[in-house]
Structure formats: structure tokens, C-alpha cells
SEKOLKE-441480 format. One record per residue (C-alpha): residue in one letter; y, x negated, z negated. Coordinates in steps of 0.05 Angstrom, whole numbers, padded with zeros to 5 digits, always signed. Example, Ala and Ser with C-alpha at 12.3 -4.5 7.8 and 13.67 -1.06 7.14 Angstrom:
<kegus>
a-00090-00246-00156 s-00021-00273-00143 
</kegus>
This chain:
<kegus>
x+00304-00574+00386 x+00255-00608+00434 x+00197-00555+00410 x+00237-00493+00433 x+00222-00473+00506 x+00279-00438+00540 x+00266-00375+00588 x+00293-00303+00610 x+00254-00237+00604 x+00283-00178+00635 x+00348-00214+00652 x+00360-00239+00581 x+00364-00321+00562 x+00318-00328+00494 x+00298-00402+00461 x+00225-00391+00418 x+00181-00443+00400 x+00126-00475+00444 x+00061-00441+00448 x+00097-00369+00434 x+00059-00328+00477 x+00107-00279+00536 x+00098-00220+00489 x+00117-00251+00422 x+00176-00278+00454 x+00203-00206+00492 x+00212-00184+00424 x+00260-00225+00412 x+00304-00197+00471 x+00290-00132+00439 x+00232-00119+00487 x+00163-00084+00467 x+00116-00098+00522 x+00050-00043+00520 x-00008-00070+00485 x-00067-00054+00451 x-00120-00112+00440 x-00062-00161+00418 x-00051-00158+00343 x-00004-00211+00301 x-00061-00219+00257 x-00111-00219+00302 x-00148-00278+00350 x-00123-00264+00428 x-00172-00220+00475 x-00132-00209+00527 x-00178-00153+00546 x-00142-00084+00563 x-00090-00110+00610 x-00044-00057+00581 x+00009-00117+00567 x+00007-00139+00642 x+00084-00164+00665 x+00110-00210+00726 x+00126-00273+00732 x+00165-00309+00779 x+00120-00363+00827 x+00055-00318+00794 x+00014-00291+00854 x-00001-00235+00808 x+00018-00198+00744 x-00012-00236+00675 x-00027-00210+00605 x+00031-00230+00567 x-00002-00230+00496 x-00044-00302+00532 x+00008-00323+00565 x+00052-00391+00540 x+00119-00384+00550 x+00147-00442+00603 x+00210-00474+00613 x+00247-00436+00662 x+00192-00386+00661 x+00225-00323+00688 x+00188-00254+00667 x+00200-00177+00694 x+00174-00123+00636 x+00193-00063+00691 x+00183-00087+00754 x+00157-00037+00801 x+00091-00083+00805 x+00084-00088+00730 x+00090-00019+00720 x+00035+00003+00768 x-00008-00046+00742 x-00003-00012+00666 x-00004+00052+00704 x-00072+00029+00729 x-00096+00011+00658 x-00074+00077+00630 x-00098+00126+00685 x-00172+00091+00676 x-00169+00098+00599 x-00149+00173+00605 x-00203+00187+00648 x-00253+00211+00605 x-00201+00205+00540 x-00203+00276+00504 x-00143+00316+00510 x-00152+00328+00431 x-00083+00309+00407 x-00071+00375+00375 x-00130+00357+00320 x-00123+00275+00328 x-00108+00249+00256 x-00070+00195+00303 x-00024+00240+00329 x+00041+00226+00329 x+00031+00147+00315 x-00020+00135+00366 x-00003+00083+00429 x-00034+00116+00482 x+00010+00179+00470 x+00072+00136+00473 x+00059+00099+00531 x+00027+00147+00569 x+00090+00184+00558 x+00136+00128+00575 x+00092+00090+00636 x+00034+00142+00650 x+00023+00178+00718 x+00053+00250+00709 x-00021+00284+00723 x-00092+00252+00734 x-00134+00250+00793 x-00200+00264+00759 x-00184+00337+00748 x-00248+00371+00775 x-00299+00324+00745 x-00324+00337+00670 x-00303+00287+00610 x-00361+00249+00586 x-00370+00274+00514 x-00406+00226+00455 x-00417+00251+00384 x-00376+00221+00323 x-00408+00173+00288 x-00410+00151+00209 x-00400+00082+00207 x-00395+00073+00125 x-00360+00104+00057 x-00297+00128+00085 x-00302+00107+00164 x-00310+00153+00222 x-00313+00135+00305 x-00294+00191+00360 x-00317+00142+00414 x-00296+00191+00459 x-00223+00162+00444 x-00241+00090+00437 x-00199+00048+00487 x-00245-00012+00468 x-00192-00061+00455 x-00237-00086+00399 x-00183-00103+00342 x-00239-00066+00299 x-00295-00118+00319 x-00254-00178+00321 x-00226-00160+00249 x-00287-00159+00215 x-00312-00223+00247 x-00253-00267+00254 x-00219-00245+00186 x-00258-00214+00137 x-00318-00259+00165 x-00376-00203+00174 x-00395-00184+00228 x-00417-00120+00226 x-00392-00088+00289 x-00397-00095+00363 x-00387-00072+00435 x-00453-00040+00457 x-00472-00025+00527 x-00426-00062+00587 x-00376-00025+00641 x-00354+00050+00634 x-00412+00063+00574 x-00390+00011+00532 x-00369+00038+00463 x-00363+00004+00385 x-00425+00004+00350 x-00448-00015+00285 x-00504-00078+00275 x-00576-00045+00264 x-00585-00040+00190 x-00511-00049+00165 x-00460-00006+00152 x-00374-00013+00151 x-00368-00016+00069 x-00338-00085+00066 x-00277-00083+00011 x-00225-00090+00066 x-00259-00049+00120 x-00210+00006+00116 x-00163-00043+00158 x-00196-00021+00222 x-00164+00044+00220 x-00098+00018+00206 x-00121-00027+00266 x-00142+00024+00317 x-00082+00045+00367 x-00108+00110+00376 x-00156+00157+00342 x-00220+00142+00350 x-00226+00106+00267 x-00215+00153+00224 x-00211+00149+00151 x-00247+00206+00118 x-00202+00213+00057 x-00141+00219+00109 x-00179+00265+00153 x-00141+00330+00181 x-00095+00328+00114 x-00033+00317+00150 x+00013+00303+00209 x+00040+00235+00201 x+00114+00262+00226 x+00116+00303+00151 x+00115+00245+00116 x+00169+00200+00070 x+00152+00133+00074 x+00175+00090+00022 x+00164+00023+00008 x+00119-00002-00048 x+00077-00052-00080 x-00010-00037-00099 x-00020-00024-00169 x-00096-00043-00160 x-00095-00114-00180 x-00048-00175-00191 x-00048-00198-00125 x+00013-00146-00110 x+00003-00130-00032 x+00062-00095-00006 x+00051-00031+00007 x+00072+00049+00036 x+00065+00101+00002 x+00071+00162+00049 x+00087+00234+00017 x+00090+00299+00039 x+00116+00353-00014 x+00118+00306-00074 x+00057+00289-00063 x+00027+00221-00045 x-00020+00234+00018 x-00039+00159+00044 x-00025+00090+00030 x-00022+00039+00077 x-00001-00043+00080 x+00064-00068+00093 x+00061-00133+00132 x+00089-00187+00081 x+00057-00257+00097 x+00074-00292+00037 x+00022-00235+00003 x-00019-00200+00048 x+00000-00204+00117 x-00017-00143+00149 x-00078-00121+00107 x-00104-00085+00037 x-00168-00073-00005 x-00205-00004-00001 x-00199+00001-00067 x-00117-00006-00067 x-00118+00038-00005 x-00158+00106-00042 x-00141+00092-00115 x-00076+00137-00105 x-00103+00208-00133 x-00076+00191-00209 x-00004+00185-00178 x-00012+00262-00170 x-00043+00278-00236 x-00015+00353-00255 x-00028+00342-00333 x+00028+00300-00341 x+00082+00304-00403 x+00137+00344-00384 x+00186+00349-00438 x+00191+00302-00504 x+00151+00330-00559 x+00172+00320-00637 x+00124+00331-00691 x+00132+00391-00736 x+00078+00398-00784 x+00015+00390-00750 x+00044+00409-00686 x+00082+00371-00622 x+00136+00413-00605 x+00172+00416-00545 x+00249+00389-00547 x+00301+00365-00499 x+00312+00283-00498 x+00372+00281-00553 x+00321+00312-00610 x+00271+00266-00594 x+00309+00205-00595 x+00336+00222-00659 x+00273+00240-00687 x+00253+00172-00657 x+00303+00130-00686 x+00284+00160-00755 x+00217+00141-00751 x+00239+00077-00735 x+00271+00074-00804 x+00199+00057-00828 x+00192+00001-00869 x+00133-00053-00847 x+00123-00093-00779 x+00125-00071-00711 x+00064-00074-00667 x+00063-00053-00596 x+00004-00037-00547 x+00035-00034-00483 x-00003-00030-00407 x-00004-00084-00357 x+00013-00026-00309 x+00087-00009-00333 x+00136-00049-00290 x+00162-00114-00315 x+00237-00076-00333 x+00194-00030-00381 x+00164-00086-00416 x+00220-00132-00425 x+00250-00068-00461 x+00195-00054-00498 x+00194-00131-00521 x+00269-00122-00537 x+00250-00064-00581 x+00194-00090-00625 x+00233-00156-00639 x+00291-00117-00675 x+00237-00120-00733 x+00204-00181-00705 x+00150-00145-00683 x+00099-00165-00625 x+00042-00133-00580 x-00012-00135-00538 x-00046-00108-00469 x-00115-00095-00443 x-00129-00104-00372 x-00197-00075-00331 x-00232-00121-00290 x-00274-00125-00240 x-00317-00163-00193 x-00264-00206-00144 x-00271-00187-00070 x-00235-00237-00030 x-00216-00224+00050 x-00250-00296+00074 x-00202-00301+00127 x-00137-00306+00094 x-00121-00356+00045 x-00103-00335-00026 x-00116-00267-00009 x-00169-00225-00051 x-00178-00156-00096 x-00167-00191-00156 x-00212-00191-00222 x-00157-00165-00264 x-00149-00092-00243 x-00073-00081-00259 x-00012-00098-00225 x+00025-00130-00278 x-00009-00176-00328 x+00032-00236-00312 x+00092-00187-00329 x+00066-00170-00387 x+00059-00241-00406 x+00126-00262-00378 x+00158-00212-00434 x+00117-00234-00497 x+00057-00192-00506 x-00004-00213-00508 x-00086-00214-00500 x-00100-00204-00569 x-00117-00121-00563 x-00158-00124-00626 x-00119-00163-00671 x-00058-00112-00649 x-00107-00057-00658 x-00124-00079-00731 x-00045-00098-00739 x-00024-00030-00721 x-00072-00001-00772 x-00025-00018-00825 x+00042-00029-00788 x+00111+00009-00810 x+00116+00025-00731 x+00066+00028-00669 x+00099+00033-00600 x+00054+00055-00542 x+00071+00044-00470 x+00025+00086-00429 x-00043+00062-00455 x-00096+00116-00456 x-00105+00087-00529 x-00186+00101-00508 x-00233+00066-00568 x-00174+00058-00606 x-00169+00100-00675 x-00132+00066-00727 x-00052+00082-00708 x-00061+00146-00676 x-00059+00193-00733 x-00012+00168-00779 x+00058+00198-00759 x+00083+00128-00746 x+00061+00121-00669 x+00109+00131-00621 x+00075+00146-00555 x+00116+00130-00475 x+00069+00148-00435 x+00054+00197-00367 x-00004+00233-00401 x-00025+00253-00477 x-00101+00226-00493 x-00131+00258-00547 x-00126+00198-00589 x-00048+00199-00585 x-00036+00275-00615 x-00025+00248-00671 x+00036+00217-00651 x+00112+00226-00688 x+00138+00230-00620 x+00115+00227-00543 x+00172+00214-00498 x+00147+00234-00418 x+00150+00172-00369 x+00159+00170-00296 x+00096+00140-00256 x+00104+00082-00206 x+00115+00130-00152 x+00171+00164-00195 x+00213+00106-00204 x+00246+00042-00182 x+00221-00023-00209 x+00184-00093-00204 x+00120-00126-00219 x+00105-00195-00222 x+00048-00212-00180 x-00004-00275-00198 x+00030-00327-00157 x+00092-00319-00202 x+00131-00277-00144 x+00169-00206-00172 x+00160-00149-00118 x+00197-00089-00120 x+00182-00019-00120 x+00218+00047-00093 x+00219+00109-00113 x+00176+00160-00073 x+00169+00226-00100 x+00203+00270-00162 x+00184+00259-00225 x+00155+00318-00262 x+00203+00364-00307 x+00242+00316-00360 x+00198+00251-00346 x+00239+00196-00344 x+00226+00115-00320 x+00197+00080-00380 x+00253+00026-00376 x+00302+00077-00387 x+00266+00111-00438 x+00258+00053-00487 x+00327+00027-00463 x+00347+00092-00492 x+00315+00076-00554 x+00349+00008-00567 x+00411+00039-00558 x+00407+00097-00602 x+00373+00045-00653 x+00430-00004-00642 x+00479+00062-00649 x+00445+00087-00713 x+00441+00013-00747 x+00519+00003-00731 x+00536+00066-00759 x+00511+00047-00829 x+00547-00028-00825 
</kegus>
């Protein structure tokens, strides 16, 4: 108890612990004081005096983001003073700020609209003198500046130097032509660089994948977790029309804080794949044919009748609920399985412990682990070759030949590769934007998923799917006792 400091902002008594800073602490009276430099994740700047409040025995107003609290300390948000002062701040930013809001990708999540609205003068005094105008610049892959709408609060520059430890941006020039630049010979293609737009308050980084594809106020957000790797950062997926438009980090700092990969953030454009399975296919003759979900579970449960082992070859992508059910399936005959992950080089961000784009390029090999299967693809692979039964869980099945045309392969999966037409059966699954579920991450910790968008005709979540499929075994084996 001795560590907690006791004072009132805006009337109300709060206890936080010593060496909070003014701002951190007004939010826990409910209070969001204006900022832009300050960030959670971020080293103090104190720099664009947007946060500026009064205190009591303070000759003047201070920047709450480096400002201690102090017993007894007794701080006004909306004093008259305090609100000039931002006033100030904003009327000087706005000053040669573009009115461009009508084509600003920021729009409608951008903090100079909002406070300007809330704490901004109701017209400017600059009215007869020109805007100064700068050209957009390309800073890498997918980053664009508008320094024409930079407020310089340098979150951008102090990012890539204080967390992902490369400096590769700057403030060039001094007073009113001071703008972000990029180092002479460098460009903004670090793995996490994308966090800078996530990072600007207004519009002036842009992500070019984003750019002028939506406004943000058509958008589900639902809450997620990064298929990428097995790190599991905790993410959003944002859609617009069943479609996923953007994905973006959700602060979690037992994970990832506040930040992602690149390669997390764009690798989205398979969750909106239009050759997808649509309706359970049966095989009849040399042809799949279309059926509803009772045919094919029956025609399912038959093939299942097979005599010889079980062998499945299941993805490390499928959520953990999938894979326990498959595992539950293929020991009925004592069967087992194996996965095959991609990998890649590791990309760590230097400034936050434990946190890194991870070799293993799916979300859920330690899953796939926890439920049975394992490493051994080729030894499945040669297995399955002369198995009563092969059970695939969404694997493209690419280099693989041995199980794929002999009428014993039952395929769950969200597309049909070539190399699974051969298949007795291919029941449609849901992607990881179609349906609820977990993944267990490398540290051990299972993360949930949400739903996002509608799956595509009769696709259904591969849990339920192969739940289905015990069931109807279970059924069909009772039946006969």
C-alpha cells in the first residue's frame, strides 16, 4: 500500500501506483486526456503538448503523459486554461493540415478529427493564406507519407528506434518545415514496419494494401488470433460484406503487446478464396457429385467400414477442437497421423522480449502435437499408401501421390487440390474466419478465435464436421451390437 500515490483528477479521488504518469492515471477516473506523441508502448516525448492539463500550485499547464502523479496532486482535464492551451496546439497543427478528410484512409479513426471536434476553435484564423502543399512520399513495400498531414508526434520514428531497434527514420528540417523522413539509402521494409501506420494518429502513414479500399465505420470487427506463425498475436480482423478487408493487432501483453509482423498483417487474401467447397461431394463412378450433409456422412461412415489401419494427414492450421476430433476419429481403429509445417527465416521485433515471426509458419503446431499427431509426414505418407482409411484435414496434399486415388481418402478441407479428386468423399470446412475456435500458441497458452464472416454455402467448422463423423460412426457401430 505504501507504493500507491493518492490524488483527484477532475474532482474524482483515484489510488495508482508511483511513477504512473497524470495521463495513465485519468483513465482510471474514466478520463481520456488528448494526446498524440504518448503511446503505452512507446518511450515518453512529451512533444505535441496536445495532453497539456492543470495542476494545482503549477504556474502553468504540464504535459500529463511526463508528468508523475504526487500525493495530493490535484489535476483539472477542462479547465478553461487547459482547454485554450490544447486549443492552441490544435489551431497551429490545422494550419497548413489538408482539409482532405473526404479521401483520408484515416477518416473516421483519426485523433485530430475527434478532438478538433470536441476542443477545436469553431473556424481558423489563417483563412486567406495558402496551405503549404508537399508531395507523398514512398517510404518502403507497403508504406506511404502525406506529410502534408503529419502532426510530427514522431511515434513512427521512435518505434523503429526504441522497439524494433532500426533506425531508419527521422525528423528532417527544424520549426514549421520539419517533416518525417527516411535515412539516405534505407528504406521502411523492416518485418514489423507496418506498426507505424497502426501508430500514426492521423493520416499521413498509409498502408498501400489498405489504401482508399474502405471507410473504417463499414467494418465488423471481430476479435482474432494470426494464423502466420506459432507465436499467436492477438489480432482484428475487420470485414466489410463477408469479406476480410484489414487486419490489425489487438493489444495483449502476455503475446504481443500492441504490435504484429508484416507478414501476419497482409497474409489475409486466402481467407477470401472464392474456389472453396461448397456442398459435400460423394463419389459416383469416376465422378464427385454434389449431395446434401446426410448422404455424405453415410457414404462416409461406409467407407469407414474398410478393413486396415487408419492414417491421418492433418494441418497445423485447423484449430486445436478440429484436431482433438480428428485424433478421436483415427484411434477408433487405432490409427495415428502426421502434419507438415512451412518455415521460414525467424524475424524477431528486438525490442520486446519473446516476441518474433516465428520459423514455423502455422498457427497451430503445438496443437497439433498436444492431440497426438505427429512430424513424421513421410512415414504417414508411405503408411497411407496402403492404409484401409486416410483422413485429410485441409492439407493441400501437394507432392503427395500415394492415398489420393484410391477411393479410401476422405478429404475435410476448404479447397479441392488436384491431388485429392480422387477422394471417396470431400466434406466442405469453414476457414478460421468462418468459425469459432482455439489455437495453442508456442508458449503453451490456448487463444481463442471468433467468428467473422459467413461461411460459404454448406461449409461447416471442421470440429463439427469430424464430430459429425464419430457420431454417425459411433451410431452405425451400435446399431450392429
Amino acid at each position: 500500500m505504501s507504493d500507491l500515490v493518492k490524488l483527484t483528477i477532475e474532482g474524482v479521488e483515484v489510488e495508482v501506483p508511483a511513477g504512473t504518469s497524470v495521463l495513465e492515471a485519468a483513465k482510471q477516473t474514466g478520463v481520456l486526456i488528448p494526446h498524440y506523441c504518448y503511446h503505452p508502448g512507446l518511450p515518453v516525448a512529451g512533444s505535441c503538448r496536445m495532453c497539456l492539463v492543470d495542476v494545482e500550485k503549477s504556474p502553468k499547464p504540464v504535459p500529463s503523459c511526463a508528468t508523475p502523479v504526487a500525493p495530493g496532486m490535484v489535476v483539472h482535464v477542462s479547465s478553461e486554461q487547459a482547454k485554450a492551451a490544447r486549443r492552441g496546439v490544435l489551431e497551429f497543427l490545422l494550419i497548413n493540415h489538408p482539409l482532405d478528410c473526404p479521401i483520408c484512409d484515416k477518416s473516421g479513426e483519426c485523433s485530430l478529427q475527434d478532438y478538433a471536434d470536441q476542443e477545436g476553435r469553431a473556424a481558423g484564423r489563417y483563412a486567406d493564406y495558402a496551405k503549404r502543399y508537399n508531395p507523398v512520399e514512398d517510404f518502403g513495400p507497403d508504406i506511404l507519407y502525406v506529410p502534408n498531414r503529419c502532426v510530427l508526434c514522431t511515434r513512427c520514428v521512435r518505434f523503429m528506434e526504441d522497439v524494433a531497434q532500426e533506425p531508419t527514420l527521422n525528423v528532417e528540417e527544424r520549426g514549421d518545415r520539419a517533416h518525417i523522413g527516411v535515412f539516405a539509402g534505407e528504406a521502411l521494409d523492416h518485418p514489423w514496419s507496418g506498426n507505424v501506420v497502426d501508430l500514426c494518429p492521423v493520416g499521413s502513414l498509409l498502408s498501400k494494401d489498405f489504401l482508399n479500399k474502405a471507410r473504417v465505420w463499414d467494418f465488423d470487427k471481430t476479435a482474432s488470433v494470426c494464423p502466420g506463425c506459432t507465436q499467436g498475436c492477438n489480432t482484428v480482423l475487420e470485414t466489410r460484406e463477408n469479406t476480410v478487408v484489414r487486419v490489425r493487432p489487438r493489444p495483449n501483453p502476455d503475446v504481443n503487446r500492441w504490435w504484429m509482423c508484416d507478414e501476419g498483417r497482409l497474409n489475409y487474401a486466402w481467407l477470401n478464396r472464392s474456389d472453396r467447397i461448397e456442398a459435400p461431394l460423394v463419389r459416383q463412378g469416376d465422378r464427385l457429385v454434389p449431395g446434401d450433409w446426410e448422404q455424405a456422412l453415410d457414404r462416409a461412415v461406409e467407407v469407414m467400414g474398410a478393413e486396415g489401419p487408419w492414417v491421418g494427414l492433418v494441418s497445423p492450421g485447423a484449430s486445436c477442437e478440429a484436431l482433438e476430433a480428428a485424433a478421436r476419429l483415427l484411434a477408433l481403429k487405432g490409427g495415428g497421423g502426421a502434419f507438415r509445417v512451412r518455415e521460414g527465416p525467424e524475424a524477431p521485433l528486438a525490442g520486446v522480449p519473446d516476441l518474433a515471426l516465428r520459423r514455423e509458419r502455422a498457427p497451430n503446431v503445438h496443437g497439433a502435437e498436444a492431440a497426438g499427431f505427429g512430424r513424421g509426414w513421410s512415414d504417414a505418407v508411405a503408411r497411407a499408401a496402403r492404409a484401409g482409411l486416410v483422413l485429410v484435414l485441409d492439407d493441400d496434399l501437394s507432392g503427395v501421390a500415394a492415398p489420393v486415388t484410391s477411393g479410401r481418402l476422405i478429404y475435410v478441407g476448404t479447397t479441392l487440390p488436384e491431388a485429392a479428386r480422387g477422394a471417396a468423399v470431400v466434406l466442405p470446412c469453414a476457414n478460421m474466419a468462418e468459425e469459432e475456435g482455439t489455437f495453442q500458441n508456442l508458449r503453451g497458452l490456448r487463444q481463442h478465435y471468433h467468428q467473422a464472416k459467413a461461411a460459404p454455402g454448406m461449409a461447416r467448422p471442421a470440429a463439427w464436421i469430424l464430430g459429425a463423423l464419430v457420431a454417425a460412426l459411433a451410431a452405425r457401430v451400435g446399431s450392429r451390437a
